[in-house]
C-alpha positions in Angstrom: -76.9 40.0 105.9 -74.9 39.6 108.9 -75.8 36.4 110.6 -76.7 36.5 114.8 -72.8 36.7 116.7 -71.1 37.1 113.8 -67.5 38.1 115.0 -65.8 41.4 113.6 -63.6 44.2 114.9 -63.9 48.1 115.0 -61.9 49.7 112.6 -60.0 51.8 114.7 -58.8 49.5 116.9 -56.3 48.3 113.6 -55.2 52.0 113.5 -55.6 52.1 109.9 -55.5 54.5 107.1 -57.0 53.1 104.4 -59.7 51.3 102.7 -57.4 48.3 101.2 -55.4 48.2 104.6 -58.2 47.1 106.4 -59.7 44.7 103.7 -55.9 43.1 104.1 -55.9 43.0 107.7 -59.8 41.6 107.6 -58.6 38.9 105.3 -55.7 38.4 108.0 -58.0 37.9 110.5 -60.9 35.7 109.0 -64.1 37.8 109.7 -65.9 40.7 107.6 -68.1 42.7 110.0 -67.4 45.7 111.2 -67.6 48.7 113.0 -66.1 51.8 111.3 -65.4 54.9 112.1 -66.9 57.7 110.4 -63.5 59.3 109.3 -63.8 62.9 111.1 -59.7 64.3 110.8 -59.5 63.9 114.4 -60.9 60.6 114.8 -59.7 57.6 112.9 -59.4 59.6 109.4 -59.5 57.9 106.0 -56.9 58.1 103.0 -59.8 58.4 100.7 -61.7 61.2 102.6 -65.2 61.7 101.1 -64.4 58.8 98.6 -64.4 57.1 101.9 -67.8 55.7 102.2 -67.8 54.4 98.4 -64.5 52.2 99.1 -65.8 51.2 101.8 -68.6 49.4 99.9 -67.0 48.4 97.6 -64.8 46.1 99.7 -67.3 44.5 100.3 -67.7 44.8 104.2 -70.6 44.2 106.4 -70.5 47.0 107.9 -73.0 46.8 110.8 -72.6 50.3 112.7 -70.6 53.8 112.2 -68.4 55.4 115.1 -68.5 59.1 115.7 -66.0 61.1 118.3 -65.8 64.8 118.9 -63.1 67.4 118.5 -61.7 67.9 121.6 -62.7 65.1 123.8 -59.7 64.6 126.1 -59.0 60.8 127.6 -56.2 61.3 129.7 -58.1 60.8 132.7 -61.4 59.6 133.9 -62.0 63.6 135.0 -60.7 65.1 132.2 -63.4 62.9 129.2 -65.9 63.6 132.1 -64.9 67.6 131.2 -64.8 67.0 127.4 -66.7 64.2 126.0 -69.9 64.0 124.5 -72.6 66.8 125.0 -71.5 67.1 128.6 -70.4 70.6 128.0 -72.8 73.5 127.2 -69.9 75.3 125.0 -69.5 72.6 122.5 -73.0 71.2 122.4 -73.9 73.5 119.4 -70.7 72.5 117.4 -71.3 68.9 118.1 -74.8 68.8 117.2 -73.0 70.0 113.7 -70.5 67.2 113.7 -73.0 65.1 114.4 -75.2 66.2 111.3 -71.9 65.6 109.3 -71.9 62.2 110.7 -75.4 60.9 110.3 -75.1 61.9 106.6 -71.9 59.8 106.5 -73.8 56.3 108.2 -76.4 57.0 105.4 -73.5 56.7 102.6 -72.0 53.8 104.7 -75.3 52.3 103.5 -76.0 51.6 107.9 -78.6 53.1 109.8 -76.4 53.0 113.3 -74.5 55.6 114.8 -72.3 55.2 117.5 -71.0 58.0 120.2 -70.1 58.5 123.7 -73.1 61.1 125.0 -71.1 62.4 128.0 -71.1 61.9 131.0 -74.9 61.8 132.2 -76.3 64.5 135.1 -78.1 62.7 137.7 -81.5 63.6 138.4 -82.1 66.7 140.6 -78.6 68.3 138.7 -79.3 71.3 137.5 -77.6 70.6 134.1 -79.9 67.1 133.3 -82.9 69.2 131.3 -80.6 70.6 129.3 -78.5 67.6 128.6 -81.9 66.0 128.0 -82.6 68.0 125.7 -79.4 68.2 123.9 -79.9 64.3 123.2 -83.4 64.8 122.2 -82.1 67.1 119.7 -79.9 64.5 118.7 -82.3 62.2 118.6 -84.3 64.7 115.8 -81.5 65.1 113.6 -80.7 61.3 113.5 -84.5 60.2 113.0 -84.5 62.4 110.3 -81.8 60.6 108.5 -83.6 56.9 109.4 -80.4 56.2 112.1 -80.7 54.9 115.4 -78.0 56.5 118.0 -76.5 54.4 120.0 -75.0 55.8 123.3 -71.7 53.7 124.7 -71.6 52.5 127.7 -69.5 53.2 131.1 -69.1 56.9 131.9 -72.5 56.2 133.9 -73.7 53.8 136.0 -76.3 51.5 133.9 -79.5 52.3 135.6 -78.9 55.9 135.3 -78.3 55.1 131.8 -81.5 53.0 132.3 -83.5 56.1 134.0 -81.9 58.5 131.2 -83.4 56.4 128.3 -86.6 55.8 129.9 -86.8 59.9 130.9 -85.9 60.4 126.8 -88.5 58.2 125.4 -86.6 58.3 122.3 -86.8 54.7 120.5 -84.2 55.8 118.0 -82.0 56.5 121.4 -80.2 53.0 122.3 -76.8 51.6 123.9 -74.0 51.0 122.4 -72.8 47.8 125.1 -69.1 48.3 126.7 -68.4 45.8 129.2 -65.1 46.6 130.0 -65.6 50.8 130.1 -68.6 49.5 133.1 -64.9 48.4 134.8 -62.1 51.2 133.1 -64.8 53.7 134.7 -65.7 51.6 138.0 -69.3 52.0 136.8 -70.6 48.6 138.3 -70.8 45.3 137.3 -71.2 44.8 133.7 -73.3 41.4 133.5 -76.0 43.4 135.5 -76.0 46.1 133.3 -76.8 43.8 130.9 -79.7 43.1 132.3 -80.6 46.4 133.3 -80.2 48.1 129.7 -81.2 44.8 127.9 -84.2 45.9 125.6 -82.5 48.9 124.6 -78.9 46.9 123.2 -78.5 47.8 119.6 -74.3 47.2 119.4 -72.2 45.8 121.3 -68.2 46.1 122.1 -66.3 43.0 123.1 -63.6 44.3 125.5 -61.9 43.0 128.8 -60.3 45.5 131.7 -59.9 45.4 135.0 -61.4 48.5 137.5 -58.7 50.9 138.6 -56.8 50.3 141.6 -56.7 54.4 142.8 -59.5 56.3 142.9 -59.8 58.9 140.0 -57.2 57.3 137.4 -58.6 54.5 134.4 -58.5 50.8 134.8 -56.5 48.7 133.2 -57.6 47.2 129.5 -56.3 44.0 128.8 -56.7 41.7 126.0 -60.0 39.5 125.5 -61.0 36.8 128.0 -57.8 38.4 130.2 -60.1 40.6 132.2 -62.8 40.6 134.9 -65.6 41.0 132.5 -66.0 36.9 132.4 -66.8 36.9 128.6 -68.7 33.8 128.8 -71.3 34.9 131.1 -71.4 38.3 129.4 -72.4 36.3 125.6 -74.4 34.3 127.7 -76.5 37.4 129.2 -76.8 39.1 126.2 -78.5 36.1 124.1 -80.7 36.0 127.4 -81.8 39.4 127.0 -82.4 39.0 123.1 -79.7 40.4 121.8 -79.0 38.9 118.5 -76.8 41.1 116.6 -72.8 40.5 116.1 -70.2 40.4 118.4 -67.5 43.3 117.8 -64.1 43.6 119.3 -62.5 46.8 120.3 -59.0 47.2 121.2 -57.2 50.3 122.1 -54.2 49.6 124.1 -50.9 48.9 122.0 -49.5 49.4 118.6 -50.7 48.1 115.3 -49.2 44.9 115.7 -49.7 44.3 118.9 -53.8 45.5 118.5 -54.2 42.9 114.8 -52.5 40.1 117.6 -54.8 40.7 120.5 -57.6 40.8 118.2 -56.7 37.8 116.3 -56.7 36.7 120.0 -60.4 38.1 121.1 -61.5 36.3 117.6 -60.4 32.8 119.0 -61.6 33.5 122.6 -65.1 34.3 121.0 -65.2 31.3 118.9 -64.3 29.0 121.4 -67.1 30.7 123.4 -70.0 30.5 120.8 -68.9 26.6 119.9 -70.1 25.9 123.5 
């Protein structure tokens, strides 16, 4: 059972391949939990393809969540994701939902009942497109509530009380955030600590992650290593035991090579302990 703040990483943050090679590089780094990624070829894939989720338990991880991303989501730029990611785009919506079947029946072998994904970016009310996004998630929400896994939505391509709004419009319990503080900044999406507060209740995961908000309209903020940033890690811990959260405390890292990602999170690992000692 994994304990309340228990520290862990995501596994794609090490960048790596294998089953063993993240056991060694868990062993490296002193903690168990983590987040992993579902293994989807274009997403963080596995050596051991379907053999995957087996390995995986056998290691001996506490594995406290899955991560699912989509064929053809597109980073480069804040507008570009906005264009590609999620269910934002009627085209792929119907081929996602199938990924997403794929997924949930790969959390269930994972021996988890959380998915994680980035929805898209969210219409606002009045858009014409928001009842149909609406009910793309409530789809979503079907297929995952009939594998017994709560969705977790992540944080940042939306300000949090629209995410706030969104939920409460869904009234989906099996609907719930997956907590980015530092994609509230990369996006400019407001401040993080009150979103926090805002989305409280409906916290199921969390990331641990520092940035800075862009410095030119329309381009990404900078990420920077744990503690680093503007997210004032403290505070945030400190807000999410006040709004109940009590699950574990997971870094994500995605700026640098392998090396340089194990350091920084060997580096998030002390900034969190330090943190939690008080």
């Amino acid at each position: 059972m994994i304990q309340p703040y228990a520290i862990g990483v995501c596994s794609w943050s090490l960048q790596v391949k294998s089953v063993p090679e993240l056991r060694a590089f868990l062993d490296q780094l002193g903690v168990n939990v983590i987040q992993i990624a579902c293994g989807d070829p274009h997403h963080a894939s596995w050596n051991e393809g379907d053999d995957m989720p087996a390995a995986a338990l056998a290691a001996g991880f506490d594995i406290h969540a899955a991560m699912i991303g989509f064929p053809g989501e597109d980073y480069t730029t804040p507008q570009t994701i906005k264009e590609t990611g999620g269910f934002g785009n009627p085209a792929t919506r119907a081929a996602r939902l199938e990924t997403l079947k794929w997924a949930l029946a790969r959390t269930k072998e994972l021996g988890v009942d959380r998915l994680m994904m980035h929805g898209g970016f969210i219409p606002e009310p009045g858009d014409e497109g928001r009842t149909a996004f609406l009910d793309t998630l409530g789809e979503a929400s079907a297929l995952a509530r009939a594998h017994g896994v709560t969705l977790g939505l992540e944080t940042g391509q939306e300000t949090a009380d629209l995410l706030r709004r969104t939920l409460d419009d869904l009234q989906c319990d099996n609907v719930k955030v997956n907590f980015d503080p530092a994609n509230m900044l990369l996006y400019d999406m407001g401040d993080p600590i009150r979103a926090i507060e805002i989305l409280g209740p409906d916290i199921a995961t969390v990331h641990c992650k520092d940035a800075f908000r862009p410095t030119t309209p329309g381009t990404w903020g900078q990420e920077v290593p744990l503690g680093q940033g503007a997210v004032n890690m403290p505070l945030f811990i400190e807000t999410l035991k006040k709004v109940g959260y009590t699950g574990p405390l997971v870094i994500e890292r995605e700026v640098g090579n392998q090396q340089e990602r194990l350091a920084d999170c060997a580096h998030g690992i002390t900034v969190l302990r330090d943190i939690l000692k008080g």
